[in-house]
Each structure stands twice: as C-alpha cells, then as structure tokens.
Backbone atoms as SQL, in Angstrom:
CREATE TABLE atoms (id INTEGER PRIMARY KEY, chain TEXT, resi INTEGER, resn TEXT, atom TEXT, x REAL, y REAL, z REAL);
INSERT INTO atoms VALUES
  (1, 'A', 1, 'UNK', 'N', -63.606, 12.030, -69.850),
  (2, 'A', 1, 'UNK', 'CA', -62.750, 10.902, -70.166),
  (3, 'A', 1, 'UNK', 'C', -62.013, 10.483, -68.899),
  (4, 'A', 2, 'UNK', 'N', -61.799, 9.045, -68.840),
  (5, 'A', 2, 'UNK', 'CA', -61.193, 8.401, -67.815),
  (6, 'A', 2, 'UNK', 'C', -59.991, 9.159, -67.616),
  (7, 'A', 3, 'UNK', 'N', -59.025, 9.148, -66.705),
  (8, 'A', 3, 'UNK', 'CA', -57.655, 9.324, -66.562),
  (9, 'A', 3, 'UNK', 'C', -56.552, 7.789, -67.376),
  (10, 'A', 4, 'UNK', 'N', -55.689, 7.917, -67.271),
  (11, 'A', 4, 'UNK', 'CA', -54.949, 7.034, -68.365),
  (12, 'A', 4, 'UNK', 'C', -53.830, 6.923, -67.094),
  (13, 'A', 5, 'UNK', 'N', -53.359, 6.288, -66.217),
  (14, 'A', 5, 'UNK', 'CA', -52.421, 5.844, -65.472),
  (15, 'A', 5, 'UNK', 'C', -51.258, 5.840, -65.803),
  (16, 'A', 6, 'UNK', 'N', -50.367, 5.989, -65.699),
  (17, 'A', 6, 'UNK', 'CA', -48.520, 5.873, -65.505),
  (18, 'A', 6, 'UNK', 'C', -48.141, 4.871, -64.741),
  (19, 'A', 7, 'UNK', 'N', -47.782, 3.341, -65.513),
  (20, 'A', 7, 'UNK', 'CA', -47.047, 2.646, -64.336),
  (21, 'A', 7, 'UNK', 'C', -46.068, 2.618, -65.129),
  (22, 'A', 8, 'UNK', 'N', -44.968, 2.452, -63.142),
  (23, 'A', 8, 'UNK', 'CA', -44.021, 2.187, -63.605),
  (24, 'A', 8, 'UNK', 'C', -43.420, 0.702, -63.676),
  (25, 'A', 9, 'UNK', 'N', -42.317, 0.389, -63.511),
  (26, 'A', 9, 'UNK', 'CA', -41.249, -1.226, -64.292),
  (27, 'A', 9, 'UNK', 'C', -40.658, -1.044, -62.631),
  (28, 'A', 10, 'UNK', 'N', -41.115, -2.562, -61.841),
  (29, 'A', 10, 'UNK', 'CA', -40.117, -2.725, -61.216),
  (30, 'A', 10, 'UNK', 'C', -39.361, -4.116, -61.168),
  (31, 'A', 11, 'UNK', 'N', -38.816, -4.511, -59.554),
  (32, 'A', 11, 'UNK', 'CA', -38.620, -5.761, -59.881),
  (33, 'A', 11, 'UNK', 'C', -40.020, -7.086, -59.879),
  (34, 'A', 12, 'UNK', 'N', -41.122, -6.609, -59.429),
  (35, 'A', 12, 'UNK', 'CA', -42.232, -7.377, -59.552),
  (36, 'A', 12, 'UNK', 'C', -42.806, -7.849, -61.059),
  (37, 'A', 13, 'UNK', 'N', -42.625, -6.930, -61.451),
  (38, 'A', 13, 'UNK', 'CA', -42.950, -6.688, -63.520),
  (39, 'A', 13, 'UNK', 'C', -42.191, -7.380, -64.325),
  (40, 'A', 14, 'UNK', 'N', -40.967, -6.924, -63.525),
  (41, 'A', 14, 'UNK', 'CA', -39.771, -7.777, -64.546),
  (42, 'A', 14, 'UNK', 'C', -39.995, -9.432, -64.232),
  (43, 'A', 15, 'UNK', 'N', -40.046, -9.694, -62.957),
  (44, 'A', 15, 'UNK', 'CA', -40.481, -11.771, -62.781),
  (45, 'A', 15, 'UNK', 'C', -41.364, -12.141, -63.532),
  (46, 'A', 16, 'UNK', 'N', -42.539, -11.227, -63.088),
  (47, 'A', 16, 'UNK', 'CA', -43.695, -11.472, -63.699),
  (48, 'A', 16, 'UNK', 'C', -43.576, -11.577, -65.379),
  (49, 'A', 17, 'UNK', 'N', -43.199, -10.847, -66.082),
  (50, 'A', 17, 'UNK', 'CA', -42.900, -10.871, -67.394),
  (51, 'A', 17, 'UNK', 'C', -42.189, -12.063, -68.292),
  (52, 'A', 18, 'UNK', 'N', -41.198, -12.369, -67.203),
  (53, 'A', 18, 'UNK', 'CA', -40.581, -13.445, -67.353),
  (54, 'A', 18, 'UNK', 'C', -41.190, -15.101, -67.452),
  (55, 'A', 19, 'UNK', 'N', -42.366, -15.051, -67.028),
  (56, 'A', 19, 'UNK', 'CA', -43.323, -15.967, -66.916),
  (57, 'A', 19, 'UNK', 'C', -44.616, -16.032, -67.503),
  (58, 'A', 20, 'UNK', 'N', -44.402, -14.736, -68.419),
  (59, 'A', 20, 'UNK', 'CA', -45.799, -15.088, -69.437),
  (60, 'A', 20, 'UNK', 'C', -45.476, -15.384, -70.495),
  (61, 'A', 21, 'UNK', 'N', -46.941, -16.151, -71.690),
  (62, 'A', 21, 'UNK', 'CA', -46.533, -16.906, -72.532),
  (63, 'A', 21, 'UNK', 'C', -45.838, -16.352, -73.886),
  (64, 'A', 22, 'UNK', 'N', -46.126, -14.591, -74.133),
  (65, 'A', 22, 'UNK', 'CA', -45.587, -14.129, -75.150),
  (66, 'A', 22, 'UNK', 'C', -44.397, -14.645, -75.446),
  (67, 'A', 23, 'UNK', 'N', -43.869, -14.319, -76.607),
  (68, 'A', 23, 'UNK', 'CA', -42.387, -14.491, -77.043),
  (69, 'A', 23, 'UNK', 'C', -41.625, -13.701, -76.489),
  (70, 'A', 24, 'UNK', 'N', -41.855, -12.265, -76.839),
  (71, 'A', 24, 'UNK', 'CA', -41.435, -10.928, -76.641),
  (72, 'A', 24, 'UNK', 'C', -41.073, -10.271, -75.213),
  (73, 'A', 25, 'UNK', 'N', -40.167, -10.146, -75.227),
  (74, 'A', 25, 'UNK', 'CA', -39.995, -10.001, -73.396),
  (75, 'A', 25, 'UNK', 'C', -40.235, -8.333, -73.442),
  (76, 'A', 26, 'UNK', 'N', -40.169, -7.316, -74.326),
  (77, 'A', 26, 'UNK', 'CA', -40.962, -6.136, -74.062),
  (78, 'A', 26, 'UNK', 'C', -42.079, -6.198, -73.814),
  (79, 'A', 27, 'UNK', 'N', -42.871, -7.187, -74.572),
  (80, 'A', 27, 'UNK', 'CA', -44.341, -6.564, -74.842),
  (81, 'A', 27, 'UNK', 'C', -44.821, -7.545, -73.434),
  (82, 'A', 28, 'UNK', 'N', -44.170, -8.759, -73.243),
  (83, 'A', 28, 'UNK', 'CA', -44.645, -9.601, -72.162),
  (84, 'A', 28, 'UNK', 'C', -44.477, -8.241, -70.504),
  (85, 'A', 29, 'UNK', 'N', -43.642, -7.681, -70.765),
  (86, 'A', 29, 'UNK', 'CA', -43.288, -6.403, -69.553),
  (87, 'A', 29, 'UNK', 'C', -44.765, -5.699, -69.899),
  (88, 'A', 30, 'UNK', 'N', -44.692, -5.419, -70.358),
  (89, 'A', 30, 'UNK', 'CA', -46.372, -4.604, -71.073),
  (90, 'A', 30, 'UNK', 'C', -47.196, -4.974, -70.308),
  (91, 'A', 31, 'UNK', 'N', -47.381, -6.483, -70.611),
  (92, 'A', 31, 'UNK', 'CA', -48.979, -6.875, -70.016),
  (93, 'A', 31, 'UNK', 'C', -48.393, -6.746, -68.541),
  (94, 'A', 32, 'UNK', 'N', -47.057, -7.059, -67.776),
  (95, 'A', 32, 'UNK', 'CA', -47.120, -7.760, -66.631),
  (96, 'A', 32, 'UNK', 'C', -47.883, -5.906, -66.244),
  (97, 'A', 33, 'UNK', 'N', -47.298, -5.145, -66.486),
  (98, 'A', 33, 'UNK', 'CA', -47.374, -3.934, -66.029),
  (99, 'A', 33, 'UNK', 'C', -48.493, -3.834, -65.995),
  (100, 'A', 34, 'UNK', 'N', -49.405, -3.970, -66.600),
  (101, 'A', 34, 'UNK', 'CA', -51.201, -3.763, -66.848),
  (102, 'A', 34, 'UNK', 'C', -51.149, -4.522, -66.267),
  (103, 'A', 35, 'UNK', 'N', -50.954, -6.393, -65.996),
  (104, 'A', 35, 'UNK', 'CA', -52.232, -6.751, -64.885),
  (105, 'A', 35, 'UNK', 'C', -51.510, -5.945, -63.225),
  (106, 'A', 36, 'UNK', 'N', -50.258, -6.222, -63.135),
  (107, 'A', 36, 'UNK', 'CA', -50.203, -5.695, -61.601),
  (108, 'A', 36, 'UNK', 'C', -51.095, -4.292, -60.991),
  (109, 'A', 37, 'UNK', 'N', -50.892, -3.362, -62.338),
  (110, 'A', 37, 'UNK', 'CA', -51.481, -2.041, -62.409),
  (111, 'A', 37, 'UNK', 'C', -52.808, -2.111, -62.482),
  (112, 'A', 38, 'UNK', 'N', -53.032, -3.419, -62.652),
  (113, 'A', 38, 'UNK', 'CA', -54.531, -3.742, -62.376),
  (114, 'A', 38, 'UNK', 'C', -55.393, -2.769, -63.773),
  (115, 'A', 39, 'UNK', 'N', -54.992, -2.705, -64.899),
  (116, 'A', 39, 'UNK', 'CA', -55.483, -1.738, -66.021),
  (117, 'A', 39, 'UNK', 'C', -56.505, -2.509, -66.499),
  (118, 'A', 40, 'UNK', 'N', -57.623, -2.302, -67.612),
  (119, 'A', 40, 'UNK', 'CA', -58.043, -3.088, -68.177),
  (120, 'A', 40, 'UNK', 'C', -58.008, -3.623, -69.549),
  (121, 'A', 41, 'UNK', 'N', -56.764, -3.091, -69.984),
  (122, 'A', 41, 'UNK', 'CA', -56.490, -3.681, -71.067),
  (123, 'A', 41, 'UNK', 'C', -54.809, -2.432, -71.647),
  (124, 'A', 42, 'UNK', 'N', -54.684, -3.009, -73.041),
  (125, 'A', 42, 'UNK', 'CA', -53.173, -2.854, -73.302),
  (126, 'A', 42, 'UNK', 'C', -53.864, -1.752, -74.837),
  (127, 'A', 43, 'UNK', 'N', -53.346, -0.782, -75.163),
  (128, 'A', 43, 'UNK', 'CA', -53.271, -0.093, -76.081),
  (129, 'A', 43, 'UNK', 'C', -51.799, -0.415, -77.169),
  (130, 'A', 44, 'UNK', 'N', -52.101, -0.691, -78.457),
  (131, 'A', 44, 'UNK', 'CA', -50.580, -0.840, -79.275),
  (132, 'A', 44, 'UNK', 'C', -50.867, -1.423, -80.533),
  (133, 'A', 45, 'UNK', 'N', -49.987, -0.886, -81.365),
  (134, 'A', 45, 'UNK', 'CA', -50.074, -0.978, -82.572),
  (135, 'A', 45, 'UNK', 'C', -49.146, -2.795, -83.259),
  (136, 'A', 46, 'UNK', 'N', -48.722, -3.296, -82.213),
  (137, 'A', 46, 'UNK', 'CA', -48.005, -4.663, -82.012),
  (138, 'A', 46, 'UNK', 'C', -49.088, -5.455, -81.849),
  (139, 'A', 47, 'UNK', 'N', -50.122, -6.301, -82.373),
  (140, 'A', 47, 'UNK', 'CA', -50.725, -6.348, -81.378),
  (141, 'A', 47, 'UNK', 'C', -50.333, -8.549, -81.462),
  (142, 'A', 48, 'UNK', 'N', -49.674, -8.753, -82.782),
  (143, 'A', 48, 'UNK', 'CA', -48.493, -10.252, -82.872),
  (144, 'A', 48, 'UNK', 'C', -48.087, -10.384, -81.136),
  (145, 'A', 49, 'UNK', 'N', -47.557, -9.648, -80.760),
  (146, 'A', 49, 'UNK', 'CA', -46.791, -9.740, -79.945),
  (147, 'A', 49, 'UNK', 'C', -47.138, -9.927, -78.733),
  (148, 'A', 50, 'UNK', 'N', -48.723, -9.984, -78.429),
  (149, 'A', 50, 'UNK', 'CA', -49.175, -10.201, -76.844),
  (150, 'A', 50, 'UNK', 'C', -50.240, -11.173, -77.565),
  (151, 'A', 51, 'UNK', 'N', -50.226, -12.104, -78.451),
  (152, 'A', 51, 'UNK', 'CA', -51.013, -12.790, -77.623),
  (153, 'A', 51, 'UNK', 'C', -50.503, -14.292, -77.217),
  (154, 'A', 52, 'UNK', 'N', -51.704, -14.934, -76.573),
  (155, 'A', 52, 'UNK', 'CA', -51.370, -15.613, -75.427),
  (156, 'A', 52, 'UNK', 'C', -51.653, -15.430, -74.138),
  (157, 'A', 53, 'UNK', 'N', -52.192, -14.165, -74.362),
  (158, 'A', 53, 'UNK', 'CA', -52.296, -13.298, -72.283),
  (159, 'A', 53, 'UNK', 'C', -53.707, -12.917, -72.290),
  (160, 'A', 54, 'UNK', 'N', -53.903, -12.953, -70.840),
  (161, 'A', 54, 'UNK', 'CA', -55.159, -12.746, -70.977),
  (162, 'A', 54, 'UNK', 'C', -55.608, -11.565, -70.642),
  (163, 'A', 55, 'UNK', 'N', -55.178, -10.542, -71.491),
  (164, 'A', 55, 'UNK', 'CA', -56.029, -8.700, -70.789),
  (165, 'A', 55, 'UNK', 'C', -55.712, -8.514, -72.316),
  (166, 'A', 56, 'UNK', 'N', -57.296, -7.563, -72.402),
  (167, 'A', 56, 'UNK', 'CA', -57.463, -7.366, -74.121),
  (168, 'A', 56, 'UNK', 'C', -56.427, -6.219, -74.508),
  (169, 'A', 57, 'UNK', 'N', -56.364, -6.221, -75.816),
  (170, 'A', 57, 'UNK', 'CA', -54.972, -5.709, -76.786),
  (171, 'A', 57, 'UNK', 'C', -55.576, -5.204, -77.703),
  (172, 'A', 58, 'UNK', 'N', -56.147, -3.963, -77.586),
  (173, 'A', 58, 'UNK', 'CA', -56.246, -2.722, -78.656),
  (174, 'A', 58, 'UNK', 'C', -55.575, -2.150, -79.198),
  (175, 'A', 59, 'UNK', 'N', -55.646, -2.028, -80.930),
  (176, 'A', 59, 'UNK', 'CA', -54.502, -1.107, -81.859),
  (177, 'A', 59, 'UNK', 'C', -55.364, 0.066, -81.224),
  (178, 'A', 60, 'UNK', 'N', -55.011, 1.255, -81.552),
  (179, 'A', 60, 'UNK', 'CA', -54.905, 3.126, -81.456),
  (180, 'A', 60, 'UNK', 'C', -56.196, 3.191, -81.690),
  (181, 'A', 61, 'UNK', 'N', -56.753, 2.910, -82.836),
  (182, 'A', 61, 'UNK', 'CA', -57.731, 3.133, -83.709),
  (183, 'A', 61, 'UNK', 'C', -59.197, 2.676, -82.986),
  (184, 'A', 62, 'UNK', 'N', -58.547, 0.946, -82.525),
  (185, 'A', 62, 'UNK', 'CA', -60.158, 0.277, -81.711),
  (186, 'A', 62, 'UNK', 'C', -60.416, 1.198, -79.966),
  (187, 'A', 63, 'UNK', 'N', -59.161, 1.865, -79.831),
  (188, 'A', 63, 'UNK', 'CA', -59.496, 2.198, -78.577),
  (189, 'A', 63, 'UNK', 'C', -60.244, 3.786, -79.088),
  (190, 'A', 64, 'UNK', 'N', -59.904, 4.554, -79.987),
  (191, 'A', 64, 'UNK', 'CA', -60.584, 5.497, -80.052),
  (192, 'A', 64, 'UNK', 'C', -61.889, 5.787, -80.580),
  (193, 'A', 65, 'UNK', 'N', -62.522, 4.880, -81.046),
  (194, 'A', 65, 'UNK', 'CA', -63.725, 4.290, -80.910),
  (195, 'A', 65, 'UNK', 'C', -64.703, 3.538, -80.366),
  (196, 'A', 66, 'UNK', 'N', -63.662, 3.258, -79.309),
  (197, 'A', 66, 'UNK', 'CA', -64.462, 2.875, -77.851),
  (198, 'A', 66, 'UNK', 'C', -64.802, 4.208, -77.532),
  (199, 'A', 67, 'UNK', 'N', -63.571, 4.798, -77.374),
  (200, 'A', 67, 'UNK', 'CA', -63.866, 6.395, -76.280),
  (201, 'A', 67, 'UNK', 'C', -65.482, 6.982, -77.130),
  (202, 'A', 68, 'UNK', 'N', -65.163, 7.068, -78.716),
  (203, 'A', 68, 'UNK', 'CA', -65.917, 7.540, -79.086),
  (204, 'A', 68, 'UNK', 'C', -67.458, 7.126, -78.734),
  (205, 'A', 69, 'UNK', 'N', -67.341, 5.805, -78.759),
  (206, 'A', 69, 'UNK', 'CA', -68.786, 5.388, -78.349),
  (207, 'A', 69, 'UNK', 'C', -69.411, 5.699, -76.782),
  (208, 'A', 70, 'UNK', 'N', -68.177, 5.906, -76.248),
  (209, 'A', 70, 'UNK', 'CA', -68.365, 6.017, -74.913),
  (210, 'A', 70, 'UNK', 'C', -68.778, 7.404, -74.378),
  (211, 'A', 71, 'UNK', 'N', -69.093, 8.744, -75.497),
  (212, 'A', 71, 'UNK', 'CA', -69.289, 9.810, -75.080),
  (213, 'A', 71, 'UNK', 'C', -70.839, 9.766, -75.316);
C-alpha cells in the first residue's frame, strides 16, 4: 500500500482556500491542502461540502475499495 502523506496548514493554504468555490472554509482548506500537497484526491465522509473543486472526493468506503481492487 501507498504511503498516505501528512500535510500541513500554512499561510499558502489558508489564501488559497480563501479562493475556492466551496462554501465551507474547512473543507475549502482541505482541498487547498491536497492540491498544493499535490495529493490525488480528498478522502471524507462530507462529501456536500467540496464540491465545485476540481480533485476527486471519496467517502471511507469508495476509497477502500479502490485499495481493495488495487491489491
């Protein structure tokens, strides 16, 4: 299995966040964090709350059936 990254929130994330189309200024921090972090997509059980953006938004469930398919 891949490794799963740790980013962190800085002041780049926070502008950036501030300028995407979500409503939600958590979940908009979310994506900024994944694209700067360059991730390929967002894991969460919210998933109302990101769209509008463009990096895909998996509940728990669709990502562990990726993995699964992926073994």
């Amino acid at each position: 299995m891949n490794q799963v990254p740790i980013i962190s929130v800085g002041p780049c994330e926070l502008k950036l966040a501030t300028t995407l189309a979500g409503n939600d200024f958590e979940d908009n921090l979310q994506v900024a964090c994944a694209i700067n972090g360059q991730l390929d997509l967002v894991v969460t059980r919210n998933l109302a709350g990101f769209s509008g953006n463009n990096i895909p938004i998996l509940t728990p469930q669709q990502m562990l059936l990726r993995l699964s398919e992926d073994d």
